[in-house]
C-alpha positions in Angstrom: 72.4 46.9 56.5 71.7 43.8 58.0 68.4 42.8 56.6 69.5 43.7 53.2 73.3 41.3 53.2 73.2 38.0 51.2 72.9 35.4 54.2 75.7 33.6 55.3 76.1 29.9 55.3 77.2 29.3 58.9 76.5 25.5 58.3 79.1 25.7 55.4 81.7 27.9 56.8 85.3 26.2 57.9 86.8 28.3 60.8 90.7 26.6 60.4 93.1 27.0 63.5 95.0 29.5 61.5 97.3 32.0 63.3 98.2 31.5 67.1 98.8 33.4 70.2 102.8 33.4 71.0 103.6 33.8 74.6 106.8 35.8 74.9 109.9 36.2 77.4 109.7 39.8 77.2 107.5 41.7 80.0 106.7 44.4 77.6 104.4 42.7 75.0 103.7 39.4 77.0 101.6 37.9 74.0 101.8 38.7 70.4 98.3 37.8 67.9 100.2 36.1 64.6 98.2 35.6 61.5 98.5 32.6 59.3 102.1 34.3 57.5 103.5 34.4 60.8 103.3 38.1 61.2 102.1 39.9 64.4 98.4 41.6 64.0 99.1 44.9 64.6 95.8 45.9 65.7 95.8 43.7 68.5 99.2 44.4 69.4 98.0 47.8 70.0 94.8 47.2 71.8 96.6 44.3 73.9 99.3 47.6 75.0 96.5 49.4 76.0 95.2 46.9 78.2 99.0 46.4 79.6 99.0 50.4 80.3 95.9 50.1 82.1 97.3 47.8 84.8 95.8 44.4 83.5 97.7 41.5 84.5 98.9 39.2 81.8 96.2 36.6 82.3 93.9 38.8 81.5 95.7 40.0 78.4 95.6 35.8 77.2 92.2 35.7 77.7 91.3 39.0 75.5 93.9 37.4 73.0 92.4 34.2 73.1 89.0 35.9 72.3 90.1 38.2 69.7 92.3 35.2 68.1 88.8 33.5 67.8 87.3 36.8 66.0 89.8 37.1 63.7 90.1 33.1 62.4 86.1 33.5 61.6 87.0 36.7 59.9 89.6 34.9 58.0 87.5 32.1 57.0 84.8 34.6 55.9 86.9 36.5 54.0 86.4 39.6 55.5 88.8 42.4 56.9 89.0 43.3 60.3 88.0 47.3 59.9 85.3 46.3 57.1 82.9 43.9 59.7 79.9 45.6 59.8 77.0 44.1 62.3 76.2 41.1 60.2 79.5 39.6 61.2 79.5 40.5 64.6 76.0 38.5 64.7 77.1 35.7 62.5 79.9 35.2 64.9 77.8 34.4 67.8 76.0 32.2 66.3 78.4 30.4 65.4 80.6 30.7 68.7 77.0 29.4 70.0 76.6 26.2 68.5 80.4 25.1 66.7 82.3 22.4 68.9 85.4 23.8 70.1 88.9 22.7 67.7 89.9 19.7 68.0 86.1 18.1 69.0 84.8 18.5 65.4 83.7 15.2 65.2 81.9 14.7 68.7 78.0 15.8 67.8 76.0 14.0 69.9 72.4 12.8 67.6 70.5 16.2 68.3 71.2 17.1 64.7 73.8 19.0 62.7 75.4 22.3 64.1 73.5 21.2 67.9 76.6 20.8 70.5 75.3 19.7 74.1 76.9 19.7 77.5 78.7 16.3 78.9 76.7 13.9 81.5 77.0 15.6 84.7 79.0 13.7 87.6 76.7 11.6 89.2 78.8 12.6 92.5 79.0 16.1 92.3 76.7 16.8 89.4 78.8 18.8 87.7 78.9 18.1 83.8 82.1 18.3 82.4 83.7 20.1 79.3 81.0 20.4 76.7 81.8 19.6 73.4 81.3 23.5 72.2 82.4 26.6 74.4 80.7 27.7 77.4 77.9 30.5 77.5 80.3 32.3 79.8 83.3 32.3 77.1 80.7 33.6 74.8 79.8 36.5 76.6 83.6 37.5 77.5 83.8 37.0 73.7 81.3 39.2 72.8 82.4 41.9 75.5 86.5 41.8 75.1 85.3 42.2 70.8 82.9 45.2 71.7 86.1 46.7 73.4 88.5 46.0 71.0 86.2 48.1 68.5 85.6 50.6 70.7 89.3 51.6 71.4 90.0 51.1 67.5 87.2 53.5 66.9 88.1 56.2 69.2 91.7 56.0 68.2 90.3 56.4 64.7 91.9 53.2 63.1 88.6 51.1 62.9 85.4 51.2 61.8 83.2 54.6 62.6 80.4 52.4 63.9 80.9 49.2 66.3 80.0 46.1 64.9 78.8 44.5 68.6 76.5 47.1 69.5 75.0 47.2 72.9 71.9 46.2 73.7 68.4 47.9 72.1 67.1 50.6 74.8 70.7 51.9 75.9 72.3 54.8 74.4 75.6 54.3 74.9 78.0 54.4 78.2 79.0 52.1 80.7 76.5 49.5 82.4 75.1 50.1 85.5 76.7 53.8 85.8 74.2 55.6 87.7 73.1 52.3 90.1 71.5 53.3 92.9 73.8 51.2 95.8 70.7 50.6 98.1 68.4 49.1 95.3 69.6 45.8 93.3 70.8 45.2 89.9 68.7 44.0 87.3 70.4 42.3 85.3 70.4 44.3 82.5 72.3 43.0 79.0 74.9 45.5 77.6 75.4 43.7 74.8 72.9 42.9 72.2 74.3 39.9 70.8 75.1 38.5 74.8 73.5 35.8 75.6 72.2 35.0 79.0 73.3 33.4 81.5 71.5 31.5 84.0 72.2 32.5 87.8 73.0 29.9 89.7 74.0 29.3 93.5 78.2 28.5 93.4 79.3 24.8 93.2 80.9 23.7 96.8 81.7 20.6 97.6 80.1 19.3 100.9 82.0 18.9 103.6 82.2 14.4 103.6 83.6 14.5 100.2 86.2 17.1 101.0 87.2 15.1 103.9 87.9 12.1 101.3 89.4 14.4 99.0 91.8 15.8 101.2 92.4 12.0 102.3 93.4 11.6 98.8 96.4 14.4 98.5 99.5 12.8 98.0 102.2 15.2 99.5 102.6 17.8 102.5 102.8 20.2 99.2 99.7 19.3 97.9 97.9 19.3 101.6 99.0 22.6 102.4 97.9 24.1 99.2 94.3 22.7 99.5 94.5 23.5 103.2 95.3 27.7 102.6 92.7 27.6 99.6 89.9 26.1 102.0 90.4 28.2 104.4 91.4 31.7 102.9 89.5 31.6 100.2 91.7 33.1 97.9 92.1 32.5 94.0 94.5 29.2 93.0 96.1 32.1 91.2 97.0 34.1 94.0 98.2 31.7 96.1 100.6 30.9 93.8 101.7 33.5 93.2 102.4 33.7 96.8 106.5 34.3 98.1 108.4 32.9 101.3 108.3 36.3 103.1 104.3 36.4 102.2 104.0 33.8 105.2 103.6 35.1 108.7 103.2 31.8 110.8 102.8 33.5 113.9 100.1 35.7 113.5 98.7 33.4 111.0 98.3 35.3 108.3 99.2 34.8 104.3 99.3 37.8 101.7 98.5 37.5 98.0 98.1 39.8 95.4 94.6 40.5 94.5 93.5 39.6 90.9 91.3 42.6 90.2 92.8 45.5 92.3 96.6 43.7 92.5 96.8 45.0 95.9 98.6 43.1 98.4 95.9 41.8 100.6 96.9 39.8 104.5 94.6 37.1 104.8 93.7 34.6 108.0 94.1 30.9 107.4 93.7 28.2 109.6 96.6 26.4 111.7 96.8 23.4 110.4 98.0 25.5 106.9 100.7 26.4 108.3 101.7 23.1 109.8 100.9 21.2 106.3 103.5 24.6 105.5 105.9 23.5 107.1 106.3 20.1 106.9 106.5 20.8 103.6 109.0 22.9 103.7 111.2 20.8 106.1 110.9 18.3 102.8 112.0 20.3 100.5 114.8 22.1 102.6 118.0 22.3 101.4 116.4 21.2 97.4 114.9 24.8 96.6 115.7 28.5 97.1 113.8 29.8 100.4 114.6 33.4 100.2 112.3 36.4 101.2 111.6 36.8 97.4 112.2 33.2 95.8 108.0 31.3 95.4 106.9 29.7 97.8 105.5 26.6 96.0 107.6 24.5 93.9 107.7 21.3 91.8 108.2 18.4 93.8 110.5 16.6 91.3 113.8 18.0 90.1 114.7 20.2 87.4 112.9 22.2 90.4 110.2 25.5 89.2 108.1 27.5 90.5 104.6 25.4 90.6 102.6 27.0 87.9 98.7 27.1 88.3 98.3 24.3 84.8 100.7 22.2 87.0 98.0 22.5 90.5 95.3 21.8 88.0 97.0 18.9 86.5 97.6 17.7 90.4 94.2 18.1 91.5 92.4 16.6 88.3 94.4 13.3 89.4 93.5 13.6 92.6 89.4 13.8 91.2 90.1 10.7 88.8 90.8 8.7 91.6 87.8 9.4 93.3 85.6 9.5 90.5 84.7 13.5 91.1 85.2 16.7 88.6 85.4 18.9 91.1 87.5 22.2 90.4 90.4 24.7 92.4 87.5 27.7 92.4 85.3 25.1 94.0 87.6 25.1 97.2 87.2 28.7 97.2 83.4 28.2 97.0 83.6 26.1 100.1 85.5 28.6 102.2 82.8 31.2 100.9 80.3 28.6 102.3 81.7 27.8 105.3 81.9 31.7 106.1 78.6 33.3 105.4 76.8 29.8 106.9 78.7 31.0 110.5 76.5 33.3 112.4 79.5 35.3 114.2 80.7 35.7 110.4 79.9 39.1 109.2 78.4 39.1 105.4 81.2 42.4 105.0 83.5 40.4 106.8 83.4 37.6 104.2 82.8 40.1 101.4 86.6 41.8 102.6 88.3 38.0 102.3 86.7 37.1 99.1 87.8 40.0 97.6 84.4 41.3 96.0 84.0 44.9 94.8 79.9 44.2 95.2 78.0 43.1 98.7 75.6 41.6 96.0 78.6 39.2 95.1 79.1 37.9 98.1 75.5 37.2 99.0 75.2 34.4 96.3 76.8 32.1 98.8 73.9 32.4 101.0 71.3 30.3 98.6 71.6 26.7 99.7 73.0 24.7 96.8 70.5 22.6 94.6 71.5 18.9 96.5 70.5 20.4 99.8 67.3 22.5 98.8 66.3 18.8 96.9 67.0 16.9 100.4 64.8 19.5 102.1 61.8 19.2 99.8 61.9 15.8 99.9 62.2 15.7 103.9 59.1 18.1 103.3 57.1 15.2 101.5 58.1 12.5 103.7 56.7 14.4 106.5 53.4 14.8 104.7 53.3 11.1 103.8 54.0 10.3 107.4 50.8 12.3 108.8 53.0 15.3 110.4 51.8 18.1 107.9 49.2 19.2 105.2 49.8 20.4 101.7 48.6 23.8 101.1 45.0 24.3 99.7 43.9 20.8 101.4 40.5 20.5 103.5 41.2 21.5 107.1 40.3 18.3 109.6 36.5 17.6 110.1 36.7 18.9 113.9 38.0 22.6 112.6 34.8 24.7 111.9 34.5 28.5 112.5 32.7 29.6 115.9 28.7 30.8 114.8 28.8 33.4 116.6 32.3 34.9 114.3 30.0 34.2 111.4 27.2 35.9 112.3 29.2 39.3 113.1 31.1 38.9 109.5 27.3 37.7 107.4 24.8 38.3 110.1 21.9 35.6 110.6 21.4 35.3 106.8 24.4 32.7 106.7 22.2 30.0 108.6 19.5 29.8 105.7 22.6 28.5 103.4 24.3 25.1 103.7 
């Protein structure tokens, strides 16, 4: 039981970047889990073709390996087998995926004491902070769930522990979150996992509309302008425009189809006109240099041995493009715009935008209808200059000397007894 185990020193405890995820060539096991000897963890293997049987793409499988390559180097550092961790080290293990730096960053602590890993300085332009020094509250909690799946298909294949080491959260008895939601009342938010943090809900990150204009201003190639160009004004994933072929284009009816991330359906979706013509010039660059066949991709490197541009490549391109202006803004940000720019039209539909965007939930898509925090700040503080230049009252102030209420209203509500009082 937990509260009778000899604690752990967390403080103490060296997680080493043993074992390592090995992409493959081979579109049956995409990723293999290898332990410190160099052989392939079997367990995972099995629970990552699972996951490939139940129609995830392989970016998903990376990031389940990712996580469970995590879980198993604290396991190996603790000493502890995979199908022996009780709920001890399912707890120690978020702490100390809370507050470790990531590998490689051991040694950048800020002062706020041992074991205590902060966030960077936000951007002063966009206010975004950058990278912390430990992982994100979001990887924690697709940690902890992608581990609470991994023991739950171990222990109904009977090849893992009887009892789940990540449990789900006090007050629920098992089953799947949110199963029996009522559609027409909202979701509450409810933890499935006991040992999930929280995460704060905030309004998406966009960039405003002058800074885009400089940023697009700063693109370097016809490529690079139409990419920025379909993501802006489709919305779609980096991702799925990427993955994006030459016969995917249909220039005349303006239209661009990409395979969805969650459902992998194909999915036609408008752009705007001058995509296509940033297409197209951009083609007529590269004609002649690259296949342009109905199935060959449709973006490539600009610099020869020529490939398919890979999605690390577009983020390597654009994070030049923010060092140059000083900025950290992100791909999913331009996607954040386009949501913006949508539900902020009135002839827009909110199901309209909620079809483009791709979401399974209405709720989803209405996020993009809180102002973001720079705006809501510039309002407040339009609100106080106005009070400071006589054009308002604060709430709960003394109404002007020439407002009084007419006797006669009085005397109906307190009769003539209210004129023997002050």
């Amino acid at each position: 039981m937990i509260g009778e185990e000899t604690p752990r020193d967390l403080a103490a405890l060296v997680v080493r970047r043993a074992g390592w995820l090995q992409p493959t060539e081979d579109p049956w096991e995409p990723y293999r889990l290898c332990d410190p000897a160099g052989v392939v963890v079997g367990p995972v293997a099995a629970y990552l073709r699972d996951l490939q049987a139940s129609g995830r793409p392989e970016a998903t499988m990376r990031a389940y390996a990712t996580a469970l390559l995590r879980w198993f180097r604290f396991l190996w550092a603790a000493g502890m087998p995979w199908d022996q961790a009780t709920r001890a080290e399912a707890r120690d293990f978020c702490c100390w995926i809370q507050l470790t730096a990531k590998p490689g960053r051991a040694g950048r602590r800020d002062g706020a004491g041992p074991g205590v890993v902060r966030a960077g300085v936000p951007n002063p332009v966009t206010g975004k902070a950058p990278p912390g020094r430990g992982y994100a509250p979001a990887t924690v909690t697709h940690s902890e769930s992608v581990l609470r799946g991994f023991y739950d298909f171990h222990r109904e294949a009977g090849t893992g522990p009887v009892v789940n080491p990540f449990p789900l959260a006090r007050g629920r008895h098992g089953g799947r979150a949110h199963a029996h939601h009522n559609p027409m009342e909202p979701y509450r938010g409810e933890r499935s996992g006991q040992y999930r943090p929280r995460l704060a809900r905030k309004a998406p990150h966009h960039i405003p509309e002058e800074k885009f204009n400089q940023l697009f201003a700063a693109l370097g190639s016809h490529r690079d302008r139409a990419l920025v160009a379909f993501w802006v004004s489709t919305g779609a994933r980096a991702s799925e425009l990427l993955a994006a072929t030459c016969r995917d284009t249909d220039p005349g009816q303006q239209l661009i189809a990409v395979i969805r991330k969650g459902t992998r359906h194909l999915q036609q979706l408008p752009a705007s006109p001058d995509a296509f013509v940033w297409l197209r010039l951009y083609q007529a660059q590269m004609h002649g240099l690259v296949p342009a066949g109905p199935d060959d991709p449709l973006w490539w490197t600009l610099r020869s041995p020529f490939r398919q541009l890979s999605y690390h490549a577009a983020y390597r391109m654009f994070h030049r493009v923010n060092a140059s202006l000083g900025v950290n803004w992100s791909l999913h940000d331009l996607r954040h715009l386009a949501a913006c720019r949508m539900t902020r039209d009135p002839g827009m539909p909110l199901a309209d935008v909620q079809w483009v965007l791709g979401h399974a939930q209405l709720t989803t898509t209405q996020l993009y209808l809180a102002a973001p925090a720079d705006e809501v700040i510039a309002s407040v503080l339009a609100y106080h200059a106005r009070i400071a230049a006589g054009q308002g009252r604060s709430p709960g102030t003394a109404p002007p000397p020439g407002l009084r209420y007419r006797p006669e209203s009085l005397e109906v509500l307190f009769g003539e007894s209210h004129r023997d009082h002050p």
